[in-house]
N, C-alpha and C positions, 0 to 999 in steps of 0.2 A: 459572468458569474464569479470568477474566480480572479485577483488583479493577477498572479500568475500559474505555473503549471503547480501541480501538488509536488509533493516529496517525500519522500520517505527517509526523516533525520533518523539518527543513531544518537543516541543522547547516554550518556553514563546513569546507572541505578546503585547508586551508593545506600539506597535501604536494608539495612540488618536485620531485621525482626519478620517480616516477609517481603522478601525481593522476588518471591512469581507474581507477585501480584500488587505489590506496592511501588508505585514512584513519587517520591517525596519533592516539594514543589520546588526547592532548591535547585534541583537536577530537571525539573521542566525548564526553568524558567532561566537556566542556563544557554551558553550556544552549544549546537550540535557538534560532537565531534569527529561527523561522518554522514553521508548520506548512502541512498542505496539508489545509485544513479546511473551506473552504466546498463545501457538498453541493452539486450542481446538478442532478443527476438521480439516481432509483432507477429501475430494471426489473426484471420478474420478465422471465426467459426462458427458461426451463423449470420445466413444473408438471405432473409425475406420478408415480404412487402411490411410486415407487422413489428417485426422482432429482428435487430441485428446485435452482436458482439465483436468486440474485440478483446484479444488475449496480450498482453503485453509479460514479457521477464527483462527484469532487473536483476543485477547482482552488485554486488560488494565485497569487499576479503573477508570472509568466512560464514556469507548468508545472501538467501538467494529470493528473491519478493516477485510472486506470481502475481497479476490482479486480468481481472477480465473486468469489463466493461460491457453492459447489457443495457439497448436503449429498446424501451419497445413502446408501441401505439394497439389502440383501439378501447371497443366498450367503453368510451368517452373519457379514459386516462392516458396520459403516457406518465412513465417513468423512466428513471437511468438506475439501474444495480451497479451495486460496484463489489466485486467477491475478491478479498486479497488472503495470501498464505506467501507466510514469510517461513521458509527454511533459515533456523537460527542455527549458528553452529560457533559461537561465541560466549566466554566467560560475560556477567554482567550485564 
């Protein structure tokens, strides 16, 4: 599915006018100047026949990226969730 694992870049928001919510494509389409890549913990927290997760943390200097991962089966779908929460604690 995927040619490798995902990531989680850090990319500069040099947008003036609203930077909570604007990123201007200059600043996408630039290189990352950081990822949020050191692992520090994996957990299973749910394991049955239908429904399993896993919880992974990542950190980086000054922000910390939660994501869980939910694959489940039955009622003739499966699906994968994917639920992420980044603790930001950096300017820009």
């Amino acid at each position: 599915m995927l040619a490798g694992p995902l990531e989680l870049e850090l990319l500069l928001n040099r947008s003036r006018k609203y930077p909570a919510w604007e990123i201007q494509w200059h600043d996408l389409a630039a290189a990352p100047v950081g990822r949020i890549d050191r692992l520090v913990a994996i957990e299973i927290v749910e394991r049955g026949p239908l429904r399993a997760a896993l919880h992974f943390e990542h950190r980086a200097p000054g922000c910390v990226a939660r994501t869980t991962w939910s694959l489940a089966a039955g009622s003739g779908a499966e699906w994968l969730e994917l639920v992420l929460d980044v603790d930001w604690r950096l300017r820009g």
